[in-house]
C-alpha positions as CSV (number, residue, x, y, z in Angstrom):
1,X,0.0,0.0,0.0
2,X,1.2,3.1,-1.0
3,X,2.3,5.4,1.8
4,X,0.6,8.5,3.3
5,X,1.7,11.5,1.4
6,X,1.5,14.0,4.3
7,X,4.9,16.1,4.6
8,X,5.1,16.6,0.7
9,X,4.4,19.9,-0.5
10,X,0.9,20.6,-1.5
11,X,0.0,18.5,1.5
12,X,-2.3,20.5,4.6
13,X,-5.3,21.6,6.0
14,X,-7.6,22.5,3.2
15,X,-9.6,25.7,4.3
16,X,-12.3,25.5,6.7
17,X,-15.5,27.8,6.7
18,X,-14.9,31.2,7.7
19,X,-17.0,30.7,11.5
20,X,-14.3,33.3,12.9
21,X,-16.1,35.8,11.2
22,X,-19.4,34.7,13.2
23,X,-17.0,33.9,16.8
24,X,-15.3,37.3,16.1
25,X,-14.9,39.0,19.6
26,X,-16.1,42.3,17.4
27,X,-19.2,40.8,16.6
28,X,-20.1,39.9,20.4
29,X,-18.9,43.2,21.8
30,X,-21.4,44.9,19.4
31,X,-24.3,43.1,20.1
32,X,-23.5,43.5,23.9
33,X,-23.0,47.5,23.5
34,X,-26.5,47.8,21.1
35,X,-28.7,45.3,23.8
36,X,-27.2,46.9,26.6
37,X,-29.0,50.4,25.6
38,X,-32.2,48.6,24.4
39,X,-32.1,46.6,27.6
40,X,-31.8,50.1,29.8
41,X,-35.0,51.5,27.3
42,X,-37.0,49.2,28.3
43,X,-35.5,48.5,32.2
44,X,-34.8,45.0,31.3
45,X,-32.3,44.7,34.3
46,X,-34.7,46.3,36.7
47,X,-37.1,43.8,35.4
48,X,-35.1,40.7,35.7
49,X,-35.0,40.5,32.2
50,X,-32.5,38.7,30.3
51,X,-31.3,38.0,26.7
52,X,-29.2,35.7,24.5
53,X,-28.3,36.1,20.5
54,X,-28.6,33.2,18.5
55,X,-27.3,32.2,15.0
56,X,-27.9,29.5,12.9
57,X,-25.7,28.2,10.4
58,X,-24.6,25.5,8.1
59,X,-27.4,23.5,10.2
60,X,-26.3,24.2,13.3
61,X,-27.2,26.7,15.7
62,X,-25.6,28.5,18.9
63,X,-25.5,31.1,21.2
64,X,-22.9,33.7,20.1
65,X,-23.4,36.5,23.0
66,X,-25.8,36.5,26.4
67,X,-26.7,38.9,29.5
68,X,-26.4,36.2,31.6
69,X,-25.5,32.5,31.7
70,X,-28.4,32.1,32.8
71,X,-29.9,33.1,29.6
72,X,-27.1,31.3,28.4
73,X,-28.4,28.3,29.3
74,X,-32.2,29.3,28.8
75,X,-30.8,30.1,24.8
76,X,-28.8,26.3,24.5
77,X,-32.1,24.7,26.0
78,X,-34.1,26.6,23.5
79,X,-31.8,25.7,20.6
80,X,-31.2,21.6,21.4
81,X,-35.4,21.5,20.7
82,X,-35.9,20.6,16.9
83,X,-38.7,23.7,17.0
84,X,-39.6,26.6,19.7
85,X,-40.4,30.0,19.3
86,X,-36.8,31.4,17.6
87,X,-37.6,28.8,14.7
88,X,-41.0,30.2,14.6
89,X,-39.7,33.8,14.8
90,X,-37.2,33.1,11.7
91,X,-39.9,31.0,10.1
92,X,-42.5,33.7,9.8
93,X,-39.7,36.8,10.0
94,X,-42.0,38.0,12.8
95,X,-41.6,38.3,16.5
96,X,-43.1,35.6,18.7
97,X,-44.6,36.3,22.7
98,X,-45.0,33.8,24.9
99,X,-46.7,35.7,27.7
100,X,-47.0,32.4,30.0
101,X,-44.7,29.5,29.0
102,X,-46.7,27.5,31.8
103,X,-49.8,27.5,29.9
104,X,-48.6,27.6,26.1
105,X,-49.4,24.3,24.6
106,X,-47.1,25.0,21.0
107,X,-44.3,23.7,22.5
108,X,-45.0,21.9,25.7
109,X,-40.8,20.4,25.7
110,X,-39.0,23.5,25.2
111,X,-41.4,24.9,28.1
112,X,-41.0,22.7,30.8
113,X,-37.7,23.0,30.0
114,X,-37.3,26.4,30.2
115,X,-39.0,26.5,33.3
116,X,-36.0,24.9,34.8
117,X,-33.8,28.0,34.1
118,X,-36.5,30.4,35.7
119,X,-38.2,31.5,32.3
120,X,-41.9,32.3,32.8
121,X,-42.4,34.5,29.3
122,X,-40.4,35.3,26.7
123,X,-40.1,37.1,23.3
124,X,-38.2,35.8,20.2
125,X,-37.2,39.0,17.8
126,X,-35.5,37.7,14.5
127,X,-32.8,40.3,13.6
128,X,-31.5,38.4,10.0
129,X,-32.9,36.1,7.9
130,X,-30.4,34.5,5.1
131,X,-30.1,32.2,3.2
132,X,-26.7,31.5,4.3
133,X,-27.3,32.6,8.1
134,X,-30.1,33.8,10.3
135,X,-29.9,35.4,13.8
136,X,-32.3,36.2,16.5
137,X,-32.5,37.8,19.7
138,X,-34.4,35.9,23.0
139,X,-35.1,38.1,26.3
140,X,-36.3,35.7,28.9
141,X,-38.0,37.1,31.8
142,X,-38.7,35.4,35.2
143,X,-42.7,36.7,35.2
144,X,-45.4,35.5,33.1
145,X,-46.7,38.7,30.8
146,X,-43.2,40.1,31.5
147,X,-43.4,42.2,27.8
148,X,-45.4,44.5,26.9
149,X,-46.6,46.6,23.6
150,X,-43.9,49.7,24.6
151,X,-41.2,46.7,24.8
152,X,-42.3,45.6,21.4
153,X,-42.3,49.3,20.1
154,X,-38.5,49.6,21.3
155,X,-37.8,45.7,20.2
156,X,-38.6,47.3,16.4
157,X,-36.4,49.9,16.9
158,X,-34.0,48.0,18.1
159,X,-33.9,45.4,15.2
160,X,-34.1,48.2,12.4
161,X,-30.8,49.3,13.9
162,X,-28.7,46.1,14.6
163,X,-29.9,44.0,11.9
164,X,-27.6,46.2,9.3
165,X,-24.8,45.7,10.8
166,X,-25.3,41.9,11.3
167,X,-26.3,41.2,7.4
168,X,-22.8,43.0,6.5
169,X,-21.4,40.3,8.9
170,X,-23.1,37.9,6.3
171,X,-22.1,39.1,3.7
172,X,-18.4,38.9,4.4
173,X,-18.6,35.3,5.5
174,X,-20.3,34.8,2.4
175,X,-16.8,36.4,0.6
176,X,-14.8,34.4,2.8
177,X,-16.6,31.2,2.5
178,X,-16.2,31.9,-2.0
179,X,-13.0,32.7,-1.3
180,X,-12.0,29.6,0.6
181,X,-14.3,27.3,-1.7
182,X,-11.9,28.7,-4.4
183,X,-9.0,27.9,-2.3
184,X,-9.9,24.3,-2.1
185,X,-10.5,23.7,-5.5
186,X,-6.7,24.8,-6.3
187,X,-5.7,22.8,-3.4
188,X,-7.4,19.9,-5.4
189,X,-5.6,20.5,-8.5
190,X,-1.7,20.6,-6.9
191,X,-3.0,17.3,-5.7
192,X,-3.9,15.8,-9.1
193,X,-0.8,17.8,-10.8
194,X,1.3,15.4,-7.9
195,X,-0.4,11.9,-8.4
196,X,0.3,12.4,-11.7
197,X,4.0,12.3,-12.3
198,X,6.2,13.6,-14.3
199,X,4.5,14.5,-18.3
200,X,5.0,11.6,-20.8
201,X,7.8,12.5,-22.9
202,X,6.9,13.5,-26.9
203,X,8.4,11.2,-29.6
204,X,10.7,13.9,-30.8
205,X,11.6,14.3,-26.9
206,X,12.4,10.2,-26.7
207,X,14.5,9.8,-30.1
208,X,16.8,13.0,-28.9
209,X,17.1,11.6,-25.9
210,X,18.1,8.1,-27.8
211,X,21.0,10.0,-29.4
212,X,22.4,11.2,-26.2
């Protein structure tokens, strides 16, 4: 069996897709900074209220920024159920308002669930919706009816604002994601150019190198 080829040059990691751009520490500090100010509109702390960002990807989906780990957790809980209200938010583009997770029936898992982690309402806000990525933001709040129509006023607001700057974030993973596609098919054709071996000499090649 022919040995491994690893070492020879042309050989190593072929690109990978560009989730950096999504993990960036930029992108998390940003949407900390924006949802700390709409948090303080609509006294979220005060309230008890927290929140988590979620993307979904290639997928997969998972939290990229929170308040709290708390909502942390509440936001991985949310996201390990096959449907819940950020799926319906992104589904429909459209905000979602549970006002009393203990007597919604839509999604009777995902509630008791979230019960767990000391959610009693909560209101999933879509910010994009991609083809290549969506995100959302959750605010969880400890008491049922928690959100009301002044929160949703602000929510708007809030989305109108942030969801530019996150769709310019898709776009350039988008780039880097073509750019690395590109990369790998290169990295492809080095590795055919090597299994080949050396190019068949011509005739004319052959019977000069006879006369040597």
């Amino acid at each position: 069996m022919a040995a491994e080829p690893t070492g020879q040059v042309g050989w190593g990691p072929l690109p990978v897709p560009p989730e950096p751009v999504f993990d960036s520490k930029d992108v998390e500090d940003y949407l900390q900074e924006e949802t700390r100010d709409f948090m303080r509109d609509i006294n979220g702390d005060r309230r008890g209220i927290g929140w988590a960002a979620t993307l979904f990807r290639l997928g997969a989906s998972r939290t990229i920024a929170a308040s709290t780990d708390q909502a942390r957790q509440a936001d991985r809980e949310q996201c390990s159920f096959a449907d819940g209200p950020v799926m319906e938010a992104l589904r429909n583009n459209a905000f979602v308002l549970v006002s009393d997770l203990a007597r919604d029936r839509r999604w009777p898992g995902y509630a008791s669930a979230a019960s767990a982690h000391g959610v009693q309402s909560l209101l999933a806000v879509p910010l994009v919706s991609e083809e290549s990525a969506s995100a959302a933001i959750n605010l969880y709040a400890p008491l049922p009816h928690a959100f009301t129509s002044d929160d949703l006023l602000s929510a708007a607001a809030y989305v109108r604002h942030v969801a530019r700057a996150l769709r310019v974030v898709v776009r350039i993973a988008e780039r880097a994601e073509a750019a690395a596609g590109a990369a790998v098919v290169h990295g492809s054709l080095v590795l055919v150019d090597l299994g080949a071996g050396p190019a068949p000499l011509s005739a004319s090649s052959e019977r000069a190198s006879g006369r040597r």
